[in-house]
N, C-alpha and C positions, 0 to 999 in steps of 0.2 A: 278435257276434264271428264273423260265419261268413265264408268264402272261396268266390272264386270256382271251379268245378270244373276249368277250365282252370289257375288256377293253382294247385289241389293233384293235380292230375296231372301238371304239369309238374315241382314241387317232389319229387313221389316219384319220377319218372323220374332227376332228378341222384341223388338218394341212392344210388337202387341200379344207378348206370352202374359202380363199380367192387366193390360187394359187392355178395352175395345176400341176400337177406331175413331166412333165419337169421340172418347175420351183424351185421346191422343191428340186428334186436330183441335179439342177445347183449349189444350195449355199452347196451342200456337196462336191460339185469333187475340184483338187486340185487347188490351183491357183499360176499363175507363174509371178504377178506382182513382183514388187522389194519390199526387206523387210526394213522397217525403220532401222535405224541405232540402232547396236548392243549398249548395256549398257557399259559405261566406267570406265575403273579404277578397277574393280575386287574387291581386297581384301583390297584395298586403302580406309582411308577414312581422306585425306585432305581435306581442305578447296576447292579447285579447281574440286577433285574428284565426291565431294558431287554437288557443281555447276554444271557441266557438265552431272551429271545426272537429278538433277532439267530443265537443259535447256531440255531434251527429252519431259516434260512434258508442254509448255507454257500454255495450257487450264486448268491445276491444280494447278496455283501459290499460289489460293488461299486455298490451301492443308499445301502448304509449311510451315506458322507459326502456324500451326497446329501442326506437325511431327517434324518438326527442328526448335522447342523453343529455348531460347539463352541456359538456360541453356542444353539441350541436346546436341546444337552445342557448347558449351562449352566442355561438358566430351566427348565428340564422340570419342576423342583416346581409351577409356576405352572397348568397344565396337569392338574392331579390331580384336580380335580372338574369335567373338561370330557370326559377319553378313559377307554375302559379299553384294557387291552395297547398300549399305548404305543409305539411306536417311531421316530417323529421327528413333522416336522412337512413341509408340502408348501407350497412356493413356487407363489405366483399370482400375474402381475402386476398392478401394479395402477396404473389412472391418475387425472387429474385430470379432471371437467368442470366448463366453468364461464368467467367467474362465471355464477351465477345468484342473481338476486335474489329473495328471495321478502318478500313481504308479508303477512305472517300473525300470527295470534294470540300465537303465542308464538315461532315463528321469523321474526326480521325482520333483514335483512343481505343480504349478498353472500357468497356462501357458494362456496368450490371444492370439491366435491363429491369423495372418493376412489371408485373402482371399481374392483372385482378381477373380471378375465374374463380369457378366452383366446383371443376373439373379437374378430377382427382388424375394423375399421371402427366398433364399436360406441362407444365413448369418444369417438371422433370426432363420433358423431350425434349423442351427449346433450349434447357440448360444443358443438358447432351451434346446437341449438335451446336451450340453458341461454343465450348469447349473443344470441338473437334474442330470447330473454323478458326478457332483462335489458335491451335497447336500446328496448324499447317501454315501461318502468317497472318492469319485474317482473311478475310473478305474483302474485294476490291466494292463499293456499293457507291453509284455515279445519279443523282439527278439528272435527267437528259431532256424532260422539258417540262414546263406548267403552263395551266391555265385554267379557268373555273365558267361555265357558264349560263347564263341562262338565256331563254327560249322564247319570248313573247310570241304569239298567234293575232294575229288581224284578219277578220271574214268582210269580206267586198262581194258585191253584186256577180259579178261574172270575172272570168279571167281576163277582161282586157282591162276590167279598172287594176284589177290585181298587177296587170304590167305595168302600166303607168303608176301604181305606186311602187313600186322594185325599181325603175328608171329615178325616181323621185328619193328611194331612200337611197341608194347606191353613189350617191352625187353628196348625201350629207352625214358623212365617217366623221368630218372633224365636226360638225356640230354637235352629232350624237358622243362624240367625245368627252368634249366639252362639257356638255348637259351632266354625262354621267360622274367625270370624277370631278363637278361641286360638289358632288355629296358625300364623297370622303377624303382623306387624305393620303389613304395607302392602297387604294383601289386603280388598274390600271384599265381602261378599255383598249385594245389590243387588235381588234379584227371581227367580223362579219360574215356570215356564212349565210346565205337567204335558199330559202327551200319552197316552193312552191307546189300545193295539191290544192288541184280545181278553184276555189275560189276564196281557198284559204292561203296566205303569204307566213309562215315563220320566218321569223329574222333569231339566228342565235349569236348572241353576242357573247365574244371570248373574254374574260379578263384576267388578271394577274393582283395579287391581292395581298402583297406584303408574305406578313409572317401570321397573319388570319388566316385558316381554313375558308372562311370568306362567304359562306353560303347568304347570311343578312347582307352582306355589304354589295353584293351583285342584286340582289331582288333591289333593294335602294335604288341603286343605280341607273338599274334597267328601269326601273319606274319613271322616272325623271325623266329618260329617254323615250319614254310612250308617253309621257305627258306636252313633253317634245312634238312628237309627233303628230299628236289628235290637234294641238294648236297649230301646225304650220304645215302637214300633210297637203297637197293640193287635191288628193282622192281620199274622201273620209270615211276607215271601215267603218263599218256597217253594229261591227263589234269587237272588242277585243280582250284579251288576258296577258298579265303580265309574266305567266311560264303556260306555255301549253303545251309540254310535257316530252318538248323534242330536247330538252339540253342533258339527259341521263339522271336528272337528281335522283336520289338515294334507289336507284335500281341499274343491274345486272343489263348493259345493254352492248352491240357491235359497235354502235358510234363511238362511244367511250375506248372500248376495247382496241378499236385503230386508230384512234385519235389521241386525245388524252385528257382527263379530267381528274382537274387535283394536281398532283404532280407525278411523274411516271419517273420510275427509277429503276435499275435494271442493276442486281449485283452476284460477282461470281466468285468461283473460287475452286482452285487446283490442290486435289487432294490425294498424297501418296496411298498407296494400297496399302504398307502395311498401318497407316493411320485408320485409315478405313476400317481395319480387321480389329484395329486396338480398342474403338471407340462404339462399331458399331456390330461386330461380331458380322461381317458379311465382308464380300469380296468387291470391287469395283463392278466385275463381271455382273453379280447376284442384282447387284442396284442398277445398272442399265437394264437388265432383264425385266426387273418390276417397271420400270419407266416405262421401256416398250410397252406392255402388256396393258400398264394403267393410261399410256397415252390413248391406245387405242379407246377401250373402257370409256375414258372421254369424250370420244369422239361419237363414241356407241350412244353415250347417254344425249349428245347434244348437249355439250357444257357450252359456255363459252370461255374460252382459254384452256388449258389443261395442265393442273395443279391438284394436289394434296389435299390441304388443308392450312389453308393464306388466312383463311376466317376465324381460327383458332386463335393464333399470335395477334392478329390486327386487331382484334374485338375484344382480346385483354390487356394488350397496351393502350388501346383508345380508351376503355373503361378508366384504365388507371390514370391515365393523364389527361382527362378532361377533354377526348376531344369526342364528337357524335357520333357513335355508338352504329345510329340507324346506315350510316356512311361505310359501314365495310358492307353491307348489299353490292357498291360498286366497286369498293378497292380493291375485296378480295377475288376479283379479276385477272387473269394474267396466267402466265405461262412458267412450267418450271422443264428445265431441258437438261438430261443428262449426256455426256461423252466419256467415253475410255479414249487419254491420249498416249503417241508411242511409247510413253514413260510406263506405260500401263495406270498412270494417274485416271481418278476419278474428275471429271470437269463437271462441273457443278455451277447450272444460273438458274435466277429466276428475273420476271417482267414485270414488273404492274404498274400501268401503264394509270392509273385512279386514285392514287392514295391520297387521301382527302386527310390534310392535318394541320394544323396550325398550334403555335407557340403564345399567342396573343388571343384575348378574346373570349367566347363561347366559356367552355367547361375551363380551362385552361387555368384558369385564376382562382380556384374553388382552393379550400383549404389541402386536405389530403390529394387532389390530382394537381394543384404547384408542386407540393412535396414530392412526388413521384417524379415530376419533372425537374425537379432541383437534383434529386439522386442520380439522374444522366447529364448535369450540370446544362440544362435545356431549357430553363425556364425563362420567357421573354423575348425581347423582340431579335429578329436574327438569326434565331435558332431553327424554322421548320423544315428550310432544308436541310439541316443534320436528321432532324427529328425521322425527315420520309427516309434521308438514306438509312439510318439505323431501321427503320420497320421494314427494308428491303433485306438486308442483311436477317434480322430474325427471322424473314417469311424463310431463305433460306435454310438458316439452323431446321425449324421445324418442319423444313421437307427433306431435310437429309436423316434428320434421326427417325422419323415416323416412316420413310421409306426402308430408313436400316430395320427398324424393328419387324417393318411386313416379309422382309428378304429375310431375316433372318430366322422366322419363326416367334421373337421375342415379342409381339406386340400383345397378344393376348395375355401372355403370363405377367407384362408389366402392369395393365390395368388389374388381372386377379389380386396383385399384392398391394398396388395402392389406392385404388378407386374400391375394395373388396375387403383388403386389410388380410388376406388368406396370403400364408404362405405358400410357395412351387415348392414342388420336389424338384425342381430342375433350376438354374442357376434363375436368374433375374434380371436381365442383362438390359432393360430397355429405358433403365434410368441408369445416371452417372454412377459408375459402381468404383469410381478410382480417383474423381475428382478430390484436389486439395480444400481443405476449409476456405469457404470466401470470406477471407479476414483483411487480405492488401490493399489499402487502398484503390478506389479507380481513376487511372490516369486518363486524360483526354486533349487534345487538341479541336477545341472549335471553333474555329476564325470567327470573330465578329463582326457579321455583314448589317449593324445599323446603319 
């Protein structure tokens, strides 16, 4: 994290062009006036609760019917085990892509996808390439495995007590089983991975979580399992935590990357040239050439995985259907891989091996993000593995139309007209310029795995 010396000498030169140096280091040291009054009401959100923290604000009244609409102050109960201090809710638009069809295990349909952004062009791209996937037969988009977990740390004296507690946990898989799913009902423990540095033990324990994203229902779990532990351990660390920070939660890690967290799904799709030319103004040719070039670029930058722009789609379908937002840091991980095959077809996949989503639970149940997920007929238990195979499938759309637009030259002129509102002199090609009104119904098949 260092800087270059020109730019922190220039950066100290603005500061003190209208202070002096004392003055400067005055507004960093600490201050010991009184602090305004603490937020009330915590995890409450009556009527009086909500007031009482509007009263802290008198200078943003005019905020107020902005965030606490009647109708939001109407369902605000609904909302109780989602916030704490409470004070409305915040409007995101949100659009449609699509159709897209996907062919998958358990999501198979036409599906028009909701997205909530504020990013002017983006809905447009996934609506693009969601249309170009569905004019070649759809998308094949395969679940290929899950599991969710977390990471407790234990510190012991030296490393031989540390062996003799690894001899000691490695013998009790079904107790630790056992311990873990009392405490829910859709929570699976699954497997053990133990990691040992000096005279610290990780134990990361894998789980399987229903049709919940799962993240509360493993910390439970795993709790239980260390409560386990500290009673019946015959070697007692010293100290312990129940995540120390080896299971990937909400960050960008290798373990994840060749493992899996969340669930990993992997979906592709075979696209004739002249569909390619029709939809995306570029050649099979033009778009392996960008792939090359951007994979390397990749590799230049030290990414992990080598993709596009997975964080786009994932982070407006998550927004919009209630699930954790903070969670595409890891999903939008993964690999996007292009082929020319003898047909001269476009081969087209992507990986992500993190997608962190559930149908139950969390955000899921909130007024507008069910409705979202009512509109891909997803709402409820059963459904999240459709849910990751369709986010596999859009990661797709919007790596094929955002790499059409880079080949083609179209990417900047599409943001100039919708993100700018300016017209091109030159055609516009990097949203659907031919798409049908989306008026037909959407059809779908999704097996119900209650």
């Amino acid at each position: 994290m260092s800087t270059d010396h020109r730019h922190a000498a220039n950066h100290l030169a603005r500061l003190l062009q209208s202070e002096a140096p004392d003055a400067v280091a005055d507004r960093l040291r600490p201050r010991a006036d009184p602090l305004p009054p603490g937020i009330p009401g915590g995890a409450r959100i009556s009527t009086d609760a909500v007031d009482r923290r509007w009263q802290l604000l008198p200078s943003a009244q005019a905020s107020r019917p902005l965030l606490l609409d009647p109708q939001t102050d109407e369902q605000k109960d609904c909302y109780r085990h989602n916030i704490e201090n409470f004070i409305g809710t915040v409007k995101v638009p949100v659009g449609l892509a699509g159709p897209l069809r996907v062919n998958g295990l358990f999501a198979r349909g036409d599906y028009y996808v909701p997205l909530a952004t504020t990013e002017a062009a983006l809905v447009a791209s996934y609506s693009r390439g969601a249309q170009l996937l569905s004019e070649a037969g759809g998308c094949t988009s395969v679940l290929l495995n899950e599991g969710i977990s977390r990471a407790p740390g234990f510190a012991f004296h030296d490393i031989q007590e540390c062996g003799r507690f690894v001899l000691w946990a490695t013998s009790q898989l079904d107790a630790f089983r056992r311990r873990a799913e009392s405490t829910t009902r859709h929570g699976r423990l699954n497997d053990l991975r133990i990691t040992l540095e000096g005279n610290h033990v990780y134990l990361v324990f894998e789980y399987t979580t229903g049709d919940a994203s799962g993240q509360n229902m493993v910390t439970l779990a795993t709790q239980a399992v260390c409560d386990y532990i500290l009673e019946n351990s015959p070697v007692k660390p010293r100290y312990h935590f129940v995540e120390a920070n080896l299971s990937g939660d909400k960050k960008a890690c290798a373990q994840s990357f060749l493992l899996v967290r969340g669930k990993k799904v992997c979906a592709e799709a075979f696209l004739p040239a002249e569909l390619v030319k029709k939809r995306l103004h570029a050649t099979p040719e033009m778009m392996l050439d960008y792939w090359t070039m951007s994979a390397m670029g990749g590799v230049l930058s030290g990414t992990l995985g080598v993709q596009g722009h997975f964080a786009n789609g994932l982070s407006s379908l998550y927004l919009a259907c209630g699930q954790d937002v903070a969670c595409v840091s890891e999903s939008a991980v993964g690999v996007t891989r292009f082929e020319i095959t003898a047909a001269n077809e476009l081969y087209a996949t992507v990986t992500l091996p993190n997608v962190m989503v559930g149908t139950v639970g969390g955000g899921s149940g909130l007024p507008s993000q069910k409705a979202c997920l009512d509109i891909l007929g997803l709402a409820g238990s059963g459904r999240a593995a459709a849910l990751a195979e369709i986010a596999a499938a859009l990661c797709l759309a919007g790596e094929l139309s955002i790499i059409g637009a880079l080949s083609s030259g179209d990417f900047s002129r599409a943001h100039r007209l919708l993100a700018r509102g300016k017209s091109s002199p030159t055609r516009t090609v990097a949203v659907d310029d031919s798409a049908p009104d989306v008026a037909a119904p959407t059809t779908r098949e999704s097996p119900d795995h209650d």
